[in-house]
C-alpha positions in Angstrom: 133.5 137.7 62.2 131.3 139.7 59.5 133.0 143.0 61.1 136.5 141.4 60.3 136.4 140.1 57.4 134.6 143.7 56.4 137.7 145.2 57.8 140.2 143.2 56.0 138.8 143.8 52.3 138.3 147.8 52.6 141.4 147.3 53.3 142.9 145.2 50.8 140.6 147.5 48.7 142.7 150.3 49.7 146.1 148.9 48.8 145.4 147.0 45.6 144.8 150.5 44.6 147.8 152.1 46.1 150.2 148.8 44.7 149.0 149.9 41.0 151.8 152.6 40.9 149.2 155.9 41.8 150.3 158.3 38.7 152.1 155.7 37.2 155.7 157.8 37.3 157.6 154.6 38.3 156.3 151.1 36.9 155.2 148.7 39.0 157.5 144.8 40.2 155.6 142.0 40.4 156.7 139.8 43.4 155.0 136.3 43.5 155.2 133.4 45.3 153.0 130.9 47.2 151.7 131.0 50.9 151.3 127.4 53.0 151.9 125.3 55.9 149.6 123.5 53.2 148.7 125.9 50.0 146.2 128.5 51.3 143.4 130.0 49.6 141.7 133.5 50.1 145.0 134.5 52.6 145.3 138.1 52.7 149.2 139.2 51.2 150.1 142.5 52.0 154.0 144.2 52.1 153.8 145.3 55.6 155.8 149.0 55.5 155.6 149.9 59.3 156.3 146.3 60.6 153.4 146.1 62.5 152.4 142.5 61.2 148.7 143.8 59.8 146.9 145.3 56.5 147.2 149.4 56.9 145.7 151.9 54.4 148.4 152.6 51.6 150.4 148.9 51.7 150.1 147.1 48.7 147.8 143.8 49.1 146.1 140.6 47.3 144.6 137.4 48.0 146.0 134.0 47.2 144.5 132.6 44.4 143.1 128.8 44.4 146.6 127.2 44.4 148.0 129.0 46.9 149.7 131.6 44.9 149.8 135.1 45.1 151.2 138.2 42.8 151.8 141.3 44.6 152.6 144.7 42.7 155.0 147.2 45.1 156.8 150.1 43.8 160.9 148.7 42.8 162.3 150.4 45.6 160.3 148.4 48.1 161.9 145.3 47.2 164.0 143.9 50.1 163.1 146.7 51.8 159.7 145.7 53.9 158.9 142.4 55.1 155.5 140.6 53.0 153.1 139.1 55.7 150.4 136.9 54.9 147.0 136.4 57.3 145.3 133.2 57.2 141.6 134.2 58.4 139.2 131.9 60.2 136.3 131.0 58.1 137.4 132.5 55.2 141.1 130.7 54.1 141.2 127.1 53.2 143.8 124.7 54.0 144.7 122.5 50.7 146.8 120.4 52.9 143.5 119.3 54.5 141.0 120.7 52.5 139.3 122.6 55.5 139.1 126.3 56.6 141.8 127.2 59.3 141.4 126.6 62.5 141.7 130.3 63.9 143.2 132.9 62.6 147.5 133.4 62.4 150.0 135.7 60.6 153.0 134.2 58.5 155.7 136.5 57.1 158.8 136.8 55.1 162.0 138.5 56.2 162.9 141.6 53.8 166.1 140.4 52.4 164.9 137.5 51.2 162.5 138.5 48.9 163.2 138.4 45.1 161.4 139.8 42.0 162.2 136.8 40.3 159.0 134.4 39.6 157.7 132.1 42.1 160.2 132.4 44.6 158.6 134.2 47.8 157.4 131.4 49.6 155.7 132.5 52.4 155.4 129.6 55.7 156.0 129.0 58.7 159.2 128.8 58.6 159.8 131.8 56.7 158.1 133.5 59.2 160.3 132.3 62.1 163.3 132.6 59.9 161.7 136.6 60.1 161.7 136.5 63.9 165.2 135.2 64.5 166.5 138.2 62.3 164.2 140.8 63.9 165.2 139.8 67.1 168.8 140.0 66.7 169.5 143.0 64.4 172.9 142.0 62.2 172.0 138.0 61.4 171.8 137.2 58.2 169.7 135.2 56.4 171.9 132.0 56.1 172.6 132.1 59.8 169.1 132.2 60.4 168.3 129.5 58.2 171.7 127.4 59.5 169.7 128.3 63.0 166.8 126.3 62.5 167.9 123.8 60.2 170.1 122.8 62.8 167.1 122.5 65.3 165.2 120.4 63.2 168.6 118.2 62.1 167.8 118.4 58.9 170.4 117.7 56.1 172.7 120.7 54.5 170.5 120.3 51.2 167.5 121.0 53.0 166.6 125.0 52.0 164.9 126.3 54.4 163.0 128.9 52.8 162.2 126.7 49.9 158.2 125.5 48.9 158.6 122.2 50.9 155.0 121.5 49.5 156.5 120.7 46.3 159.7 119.9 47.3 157.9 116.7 49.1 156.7 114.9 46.1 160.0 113.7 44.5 163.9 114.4 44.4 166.9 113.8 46.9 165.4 115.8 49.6 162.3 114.9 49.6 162.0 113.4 52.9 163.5 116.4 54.1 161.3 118.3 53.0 157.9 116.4 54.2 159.6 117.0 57.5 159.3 120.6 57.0 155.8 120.1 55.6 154.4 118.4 58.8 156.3 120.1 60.9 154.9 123.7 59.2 151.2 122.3 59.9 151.9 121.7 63.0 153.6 125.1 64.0 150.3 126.4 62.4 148.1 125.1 64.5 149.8 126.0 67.5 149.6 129.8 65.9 145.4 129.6 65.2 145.5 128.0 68.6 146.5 131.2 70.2 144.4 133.3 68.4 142.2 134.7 71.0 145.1 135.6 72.7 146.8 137.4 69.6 144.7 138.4 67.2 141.8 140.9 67.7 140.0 141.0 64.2 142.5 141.8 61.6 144.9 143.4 64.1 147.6 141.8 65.8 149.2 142.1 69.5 152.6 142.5 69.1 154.2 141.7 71.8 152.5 138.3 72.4 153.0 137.5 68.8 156.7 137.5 69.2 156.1 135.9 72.7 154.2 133.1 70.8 156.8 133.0 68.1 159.6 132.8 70.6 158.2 130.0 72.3 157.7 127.9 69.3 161.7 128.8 68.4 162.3 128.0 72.1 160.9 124.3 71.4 161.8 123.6 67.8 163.9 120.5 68.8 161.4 119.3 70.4 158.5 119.9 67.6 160.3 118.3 65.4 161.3 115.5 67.5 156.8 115.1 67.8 156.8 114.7 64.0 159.8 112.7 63.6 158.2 110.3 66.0 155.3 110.3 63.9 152.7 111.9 66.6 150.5 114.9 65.9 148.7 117.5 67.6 147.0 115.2 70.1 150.4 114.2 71.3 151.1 115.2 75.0 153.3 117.4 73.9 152.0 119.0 71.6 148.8 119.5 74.5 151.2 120.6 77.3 152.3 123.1 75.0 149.2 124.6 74.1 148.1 124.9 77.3 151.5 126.5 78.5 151.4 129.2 75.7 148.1 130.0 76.1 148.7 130.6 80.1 151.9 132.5 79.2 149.9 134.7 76.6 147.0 135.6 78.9 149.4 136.7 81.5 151.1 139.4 79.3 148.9 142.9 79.3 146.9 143.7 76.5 149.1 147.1 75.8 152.7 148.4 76.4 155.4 148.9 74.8 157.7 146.5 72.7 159.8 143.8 74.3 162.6 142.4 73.5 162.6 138.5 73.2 165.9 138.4 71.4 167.0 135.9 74.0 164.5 133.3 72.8 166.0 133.5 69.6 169.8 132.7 70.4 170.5 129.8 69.7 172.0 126.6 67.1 174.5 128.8 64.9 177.2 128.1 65.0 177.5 125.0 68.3 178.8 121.8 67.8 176.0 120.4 69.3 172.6 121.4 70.5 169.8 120.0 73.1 167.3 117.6 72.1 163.9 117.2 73.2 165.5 114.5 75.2 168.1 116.3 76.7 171.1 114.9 74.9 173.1 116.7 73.0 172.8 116.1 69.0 175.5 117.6 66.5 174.0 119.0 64.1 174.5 118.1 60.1 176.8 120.5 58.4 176.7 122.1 55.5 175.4 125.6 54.1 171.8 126.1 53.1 172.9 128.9 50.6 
């Protein structure tokens, strides 16, 4: 653990220095945000330039501050470009939801075209992050599709923004309901992600190909996540236990190394139907409505 979290600061080290601009030709954007499935402190924020999900030498990098929030200083001509990930580390990030340390360690992320230089407005969960897999997996879906996507797997009403900080959005207004759905149900895609860490994470670097695997899986039983909070069960639910157990037997199994595979069929699916399957196995139409 010492080794990692060694590791992780030279590096963060590294790119705070290379995120100040270097000669200072072109000045600096500040992009900010927060990073939750409840706020997290000390997470590592880093704009990830070769898409390979962990801090390098070079990419610009921070730490959330005690409220969750993080400002990150890229070059202008990054913006929208490079996705920004965010590492929640064992033993070192704290969970404000539940005022302890994380579980194991997990990556969250942003897709590119979503991120803005305006104030406040990267918000960084783990819904962003599968909103991020669903467009990396099928190369030409938008945003709003993506976000229509999972909205529609969660049923969740056509107010409901789905990149939006559902941490705040939870404590008053018409939505907020909505939007404590997407709080618990954010925790709980969480924990399944520290749950596999052994089997994704080595240190501070990441297996690809079982991350998207793991992220693939939890897109492949959205429905039926949701359907565990909506129910009002948690993490010690059969369910949630089953799965677990199956993603953790599904991870082992893949090698260590190789090259990259294409999951895009775990991501197909809830656009544009006029119905989609429950948990139960019933069809459900799904509310209408743009998120955009």
């Amino acid at each position: 653990m010492k080794k990692q979290i060694i590791a992780i600061a030279a590096a963060l080290t590294v790119g705070l220095i290379a995120g100040c601009g270097g000669g200072g030709s072109t000045p600096a954007t500040s992009i900010s945000g927060k990073v939750a499935d409840g706020y997290l402190v000390k997470a590592t924020v880093f704009m990830d330039k070769n898409n390979n999900y962990q801090l390098d030498q070079g990419e610009p990098s921070t730490t959330t501050k005690d409220d969750g929030s993080y400002i990150l200083s890229v070059d202008p001509g990054d913006v929208g470009k490079y996705p920004i990930v965010a590492m929640a580390i064992d033993g070192v990030t704290r969970d404000m939801g539940t005022n302890a340390f994380v579980a194991g360690s997990y990556v969250l992320s942003m897709p590119a075209t979503a991120i803005s230089g305006t104030v406040g407005s990267n918000f960084i969960s783990p819904m962003s992050t599968l909103l991020r897999e669903k467009m990396a997996a099928n190369p030409g879906m938008t945003l709003n599709v993506a976000m229509t996507q999972l909205r529609n797997q969660m049923n969740l009403g056509a107010g409901t923004n789905m990149m939006a900080d559902y941490v705040a959005g939870s404590q008053s207004g018409a939505n907020a309901s909505q939007y404590q759905t997407m709080y618990t149900t954010a925790q709980q895609m969480a924990a399944l992600m520290a749950g596999q860490e052994a089997y994704v994470m080595n240190g501070s670097s990441v297996n690809q190909n079982r991350y998207r695997s793991m992220m693939g899986t939890i897109n492949s039983n959205m429905s039926a996540i949701a359907a565990n909070v909506f129910n009002g069960l948690g993490m010690d639910s059969q369910f949630m236990i089953g799965m677990m157990s199956q993603m953790q037997s599904q991870l082992d199994a893949m090698p260590i190394s190789g090259g990259f595979t294409n999951y895009s069929g775990m991501f197909r699916n809830m656009t544009s139907q006029s119905s989609f399957w429950s948990s139960t196995g019933t069809p459900v139409s799904p509310m209408s409505g743009s998120m955009m």
